[in-house]
Structure formats: C-alpha cells, structure tokens
C-alpha positions in Angstrom: 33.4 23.5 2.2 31.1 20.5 2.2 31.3 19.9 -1.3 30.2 15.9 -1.9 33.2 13.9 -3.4 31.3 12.5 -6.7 29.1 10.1 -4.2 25.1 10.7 -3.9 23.6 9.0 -0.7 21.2 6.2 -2.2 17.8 6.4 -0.4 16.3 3.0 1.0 13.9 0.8 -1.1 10.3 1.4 0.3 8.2 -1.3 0.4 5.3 -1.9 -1.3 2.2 -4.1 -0.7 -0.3 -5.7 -3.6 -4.2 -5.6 -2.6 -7.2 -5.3 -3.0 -9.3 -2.2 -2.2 -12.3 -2.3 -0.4 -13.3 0.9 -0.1 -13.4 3.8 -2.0 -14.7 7.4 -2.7 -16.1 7.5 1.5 -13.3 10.0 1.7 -11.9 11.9 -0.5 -8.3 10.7 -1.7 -8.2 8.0 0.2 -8.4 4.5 -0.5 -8.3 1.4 1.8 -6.4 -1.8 0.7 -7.0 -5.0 2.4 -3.8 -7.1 1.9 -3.6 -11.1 2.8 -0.2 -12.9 3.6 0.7 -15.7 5.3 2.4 -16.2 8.7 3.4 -19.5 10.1 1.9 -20.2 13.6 4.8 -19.9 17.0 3.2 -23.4 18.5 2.1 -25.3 16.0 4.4 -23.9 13.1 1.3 -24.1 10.6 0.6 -21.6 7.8 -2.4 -19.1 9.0 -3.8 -16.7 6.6 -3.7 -13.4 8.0 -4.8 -9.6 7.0 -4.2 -6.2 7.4 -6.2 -2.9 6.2 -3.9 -0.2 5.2 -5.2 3.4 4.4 -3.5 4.9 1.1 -3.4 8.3 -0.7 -5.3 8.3 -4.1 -4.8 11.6 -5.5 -6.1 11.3 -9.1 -9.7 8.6 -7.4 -8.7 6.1 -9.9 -9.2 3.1 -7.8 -12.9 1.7 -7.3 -13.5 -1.2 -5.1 -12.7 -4.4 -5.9 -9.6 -3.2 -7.7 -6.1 -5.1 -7.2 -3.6 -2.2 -7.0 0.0 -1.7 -5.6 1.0 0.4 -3.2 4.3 1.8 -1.4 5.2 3.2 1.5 5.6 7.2 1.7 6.3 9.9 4.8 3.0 10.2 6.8 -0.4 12.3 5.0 -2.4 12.1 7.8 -2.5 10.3 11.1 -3.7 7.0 9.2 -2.1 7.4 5.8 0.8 6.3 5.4 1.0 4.6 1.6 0.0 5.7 -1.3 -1.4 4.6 -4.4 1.4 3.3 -7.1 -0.9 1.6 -10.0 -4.0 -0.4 -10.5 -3.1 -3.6 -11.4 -6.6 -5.5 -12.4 -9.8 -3.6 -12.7 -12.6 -5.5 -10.9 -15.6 -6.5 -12.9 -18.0 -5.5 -11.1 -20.6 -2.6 -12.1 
C-alpha cells in the first residue's frame, strides 16, 4: 500500500537565463544564446563583465538572431543541449 497521504512532492524551480541569440537555423532546432552577467573579481573585488554561450532546444525555429529570448533549464537533448527555448522576448530589427 503506498498510497500518498493528500501530499504531492513539489518539483524544484529550474532556472532560467535571458539572452540573446547568436546563432540560428545552422542546426536544426537548436539555437545558441549568448548570456552576459556580472561577477565581482577574487583580488581586486571589482565588477567584470563576463559571458557564457548556452545551446538550447527550439522546436517550433521561432528565434532568428539577434533575438532576446528566455530560456530554462530542462533534462539533457543532446550532449550540448541542455535548455530550451521558453519565449522570445524582443524581436531584433534587423533584416
């Protein structure tokens, strides 16, 4: 008897990263979102702007590059893919 007593297990929040992308449509699905933070230096305890290119699933190819989209965090898709796409925040103007 393993019935549950009322109580359903909660998952985790996943976490979730803005961007933007910087490539798109070189393989299909997949999207890569550069996002910029800021970390403060060990030493000298100043602010450095840092980056980090994440690879996320884009299964409907809505994002085009220069796009500022969300993402979050999802089980592994391939070796590299980890995220996927949430929503396009801002369309880029470019043509």
């Amino acid at each position: 008897m393993a019935e549950s007593t009322g109580q359903k297990s909660k998952r985790k929040l996943r976490k979730t990263r803005i961007g933007v992308v910087t490539s798109a449509h070189k393989t299909p699905k997949t999207i890569r979102v550069e996002v910029q933070y800021s970390a403060r230096h060990p030493k000298y305890l100043k602010y450095m702007r840092r980056r980090t290119k994440l690879h996320a699933h884009d299964e409907t190819g809505e994002a085009r590059q220069g796009d500022v989209v969300q993402v979050m965090e999802c089980r592994p898709v391939s070796k590299t893919k980890v995220w996927r796409l949430v929503k396009v925040i801002q369309r880029s103007t470019e043509v």
